[in-house]
N, C-alpha and C positions, 0 to 999 in steps of 0.2 A: 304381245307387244302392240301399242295401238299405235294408229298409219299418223304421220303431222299432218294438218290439216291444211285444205288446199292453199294457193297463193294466190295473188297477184302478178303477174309479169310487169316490173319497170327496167328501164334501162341501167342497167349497173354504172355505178358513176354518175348516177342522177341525183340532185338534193333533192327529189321529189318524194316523195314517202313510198317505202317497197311494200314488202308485207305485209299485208290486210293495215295499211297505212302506218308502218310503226316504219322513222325514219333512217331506224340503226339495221333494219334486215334489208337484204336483197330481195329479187323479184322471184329466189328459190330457197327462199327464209335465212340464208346465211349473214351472220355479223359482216357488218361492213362499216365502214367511215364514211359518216357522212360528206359528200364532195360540197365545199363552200368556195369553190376556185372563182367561179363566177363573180360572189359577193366582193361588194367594197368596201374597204378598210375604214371603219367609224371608229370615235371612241365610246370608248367599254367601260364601265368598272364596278365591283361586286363588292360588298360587305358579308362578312358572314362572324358567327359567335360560336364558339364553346367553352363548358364551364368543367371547371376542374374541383371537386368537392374531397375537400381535405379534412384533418383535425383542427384544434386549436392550440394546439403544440408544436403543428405544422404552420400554421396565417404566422405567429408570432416569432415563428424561427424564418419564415420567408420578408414579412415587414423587416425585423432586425439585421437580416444580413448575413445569419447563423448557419444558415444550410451546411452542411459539412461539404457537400459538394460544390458548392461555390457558388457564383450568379447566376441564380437561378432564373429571373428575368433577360439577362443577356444572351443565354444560352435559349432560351422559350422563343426571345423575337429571333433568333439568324434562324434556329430552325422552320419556325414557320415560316421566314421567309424563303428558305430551301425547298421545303413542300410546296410553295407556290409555282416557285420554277420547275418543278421534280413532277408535278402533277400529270400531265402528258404521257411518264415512262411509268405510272402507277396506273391508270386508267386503259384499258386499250382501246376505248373509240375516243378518247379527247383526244382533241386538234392541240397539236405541236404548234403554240403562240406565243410569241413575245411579252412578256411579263413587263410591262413597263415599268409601274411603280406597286409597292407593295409596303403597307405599315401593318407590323403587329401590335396592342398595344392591351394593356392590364386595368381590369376593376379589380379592387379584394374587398370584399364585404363578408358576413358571417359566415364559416363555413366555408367557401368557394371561392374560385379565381375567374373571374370574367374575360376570356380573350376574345376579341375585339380585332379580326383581319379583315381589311381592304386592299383587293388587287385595281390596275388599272391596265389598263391595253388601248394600243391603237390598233386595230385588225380587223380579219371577217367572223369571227365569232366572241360568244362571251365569258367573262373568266371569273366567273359561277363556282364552276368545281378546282379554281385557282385557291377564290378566298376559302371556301370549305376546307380544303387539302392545305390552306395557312393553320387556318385555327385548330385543326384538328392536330394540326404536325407539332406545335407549339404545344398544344394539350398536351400530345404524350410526352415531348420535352419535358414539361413540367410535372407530370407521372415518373420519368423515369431521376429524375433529379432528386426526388424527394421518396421514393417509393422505400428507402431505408429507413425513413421514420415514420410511415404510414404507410403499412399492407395493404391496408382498404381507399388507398385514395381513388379518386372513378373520376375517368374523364366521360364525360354526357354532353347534351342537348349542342348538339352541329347543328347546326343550321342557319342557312341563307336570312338574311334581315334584309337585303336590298339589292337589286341589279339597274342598271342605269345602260343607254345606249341598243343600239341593232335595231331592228324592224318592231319589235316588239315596246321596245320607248323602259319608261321608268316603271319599277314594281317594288314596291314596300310591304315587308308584312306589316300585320294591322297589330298583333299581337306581343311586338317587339317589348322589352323593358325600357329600352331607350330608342330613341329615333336612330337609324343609321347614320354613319357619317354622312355631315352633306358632301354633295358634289364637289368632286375639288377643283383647283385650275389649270391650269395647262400645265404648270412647268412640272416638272416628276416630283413623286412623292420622296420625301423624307425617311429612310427605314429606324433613323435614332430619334424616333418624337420619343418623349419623357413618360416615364411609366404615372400611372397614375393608382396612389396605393392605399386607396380609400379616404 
């Protein structure tokens, strides 16, 4: 059995980095939450994408309306809007934060379904793994909706496209297929904006 390797001593309850500086370990390597009590409440807000690669028996029966299971778009946005609030009791070191605003929202182009989540917050940290846990919650929505006329549908590629707000300011990836949503305005988001169906 080999020994864990030495530590660092920080003060438990510190946002200071514990463990050989990794800020989720104690100063006796154990899982901890990171304490943001101190910080003050900015605004936040994340984009993130996942794609849903289906048939084309599958695009044509979700453009049409035909799904046997019904709105499959309707069903895709309230869940991912549910996984955005739900995120906190899936994760065990995210912070318990107010979801302010949150839109799901749809490309369909060959092959795949484009989901498209942004969360927003006013708080002390950022809602990162909000929008990821939208699109990803909405992806398997859209898996389990249709999975009776496609075995093989695959939900893939989570991932962050943009964060906005906290100490660290704006971050876009470079590699995006579309730019992230911009910046929105103050007043809360909309969760019924109009699907968009290629």
């Amino acid at each position: 059995m080999t020994e864990s390797p030495a530590v660092q001593t920080t003060a438990i309850g510190s946002s200071d980095a514990g463990a050989d500086g990794f800020t989720h370990l104690s100063g006796d390597g154990s899982a901890r939450m990171v304490d943001v009590t101190a910080k003050t409440p900015t605004i936040r807000s994340a984009t993130a994408e996942a794609t849903v690669l289906v048939a084309p028996e599958v695009l044509e029966a979700l453009t049409g309306g035909t799904v046997p299971k019904g709105d499959v778009w309707a069903v895709a946005r309230i869940a991912g809007i549910q996984g955005a609030k739900k995120c906190a009791e899936l994760l065990p070191l995210a912070h318990v934060i107010g979801v302010h605003g949150a839109t799901v929202d749809f490309e369909v182009g060959e092959g795949r379904i484009r989901i498209i989540a942004t969360t927003r917050t006013a708080d002390r940290t950022g809602v990162e793994m909000e929008a990821m846990s939208a699109a990803s919650v909405a992806g398997l929505a859209v898996v389990d909706m249709v999975k009776g006329l496609d075995r093989a549908v695959e939900l893939t590629g989570v991932r962050l496209l943009e964060k906005t707000g906290g100490r660290s300011g704006t971050w876009r990836r470079d590699d995006a297929e579309h730019p992230a949503a911009p910046e929105a305005p103050e007043a809360p988001m909309s969760p019924g904006a109009p699907v968009d169906r290629g």
